[in-house]
Each structure stands twice: as C-alpha cells, then as structure tokens.
C-alpha positions as CSV (number, residue, x, y, z in Angstrom):
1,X,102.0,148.8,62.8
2,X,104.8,146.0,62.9
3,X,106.4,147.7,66.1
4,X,109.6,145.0,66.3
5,X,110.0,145.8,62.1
6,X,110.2,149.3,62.8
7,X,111.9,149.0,65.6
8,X,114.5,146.9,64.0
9,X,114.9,149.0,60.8
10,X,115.9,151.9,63.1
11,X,118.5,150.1,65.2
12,X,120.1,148.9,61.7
13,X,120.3,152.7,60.9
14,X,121.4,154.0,64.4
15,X,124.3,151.0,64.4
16,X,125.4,152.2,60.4
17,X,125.7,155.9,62.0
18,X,128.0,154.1,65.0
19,X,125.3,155.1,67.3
20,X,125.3,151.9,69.0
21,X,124.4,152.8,72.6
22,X,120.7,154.0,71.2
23,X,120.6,150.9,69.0
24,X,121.0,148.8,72.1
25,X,118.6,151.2,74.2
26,X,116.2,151.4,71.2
27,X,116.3,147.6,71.0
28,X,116.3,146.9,74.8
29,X,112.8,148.7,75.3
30,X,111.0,147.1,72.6
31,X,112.0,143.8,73.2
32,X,110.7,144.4,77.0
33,X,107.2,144.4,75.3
34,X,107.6,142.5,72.6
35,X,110.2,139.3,73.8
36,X,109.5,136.8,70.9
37,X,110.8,139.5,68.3
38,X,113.7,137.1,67.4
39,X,115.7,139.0,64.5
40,X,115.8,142.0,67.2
41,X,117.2,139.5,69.4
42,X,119.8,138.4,67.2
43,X,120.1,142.5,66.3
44,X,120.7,143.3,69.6
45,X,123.6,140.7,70.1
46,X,125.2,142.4,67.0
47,X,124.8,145.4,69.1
48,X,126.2,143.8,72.5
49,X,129.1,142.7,70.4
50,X,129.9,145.5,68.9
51,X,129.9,147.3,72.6
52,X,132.0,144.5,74.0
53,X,129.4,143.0,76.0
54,X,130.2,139.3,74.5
55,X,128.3,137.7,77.4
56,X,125.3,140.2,76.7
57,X,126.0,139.0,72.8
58,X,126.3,135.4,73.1
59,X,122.5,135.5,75.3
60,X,120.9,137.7,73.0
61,X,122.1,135.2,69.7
62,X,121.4,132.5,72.1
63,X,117.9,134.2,72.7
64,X,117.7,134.5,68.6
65,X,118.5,131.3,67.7
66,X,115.6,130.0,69.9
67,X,113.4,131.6,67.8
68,X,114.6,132.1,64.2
69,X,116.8,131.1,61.9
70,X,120.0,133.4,62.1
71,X,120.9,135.2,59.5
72,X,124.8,135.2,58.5
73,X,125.9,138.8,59.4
C-alpha cells in the first residue's frame, strides 16, 4: 500500500468537506513516519493556511519545495 497516497487522497477529501482540523491531524501523523512524503508536505501547508497557521504553512511548503516540485494550487 502507498500509505502517504492514501493518506493524501483522504486529507484532499476531509479539506473539500471543511474538515480541516482532521486533514491536518490525518496528515501530521503520517508524515511522522513517513517525512520525505513531499506532496503531503505541501498538502499540509494548504491545510496550515487554511487554519491560519501561516508560519506552520510557509515551513510545511518550505518542507515541500525541498522535495518536489509544487504544484500550483
């Protein structure tokens, strides 16, 4: 199973319904295990931004960039 993938997928759903503090909890755990998964980086500073955290969002894209190409959102 691609854990991060699936992972991701479900955040993008959970964030569609406006339930953005699971997204970021959701996303949060997995990337403690999995910490190269760069497009749930980048998903999670989508998340942070959308919470208001732009500190939070600005490492997290930071994070993202490091490791892939962002996508235009």
């Amino acid at each position: 199973m691609d854990r991060p993938r699936d992972v991701l997928g479900r955040c993008l759903e959970l964030f569609h319904q406006g339930l953005i503090p699971e997204a970021d909890r959701l996303a949060g755990a997995c990337l403690e295990s999995c910490p190269d998964a760069g497009d749930l980086w980048q998903m999670r500073g989508l998340i942070r931004q959308r919470l208001g955290d732009f500190i939070g969002a600005r490492s997290a894209l930071e994070t993202a960039s490091l490791l892939v190409p962002l996508a235009p959102s």
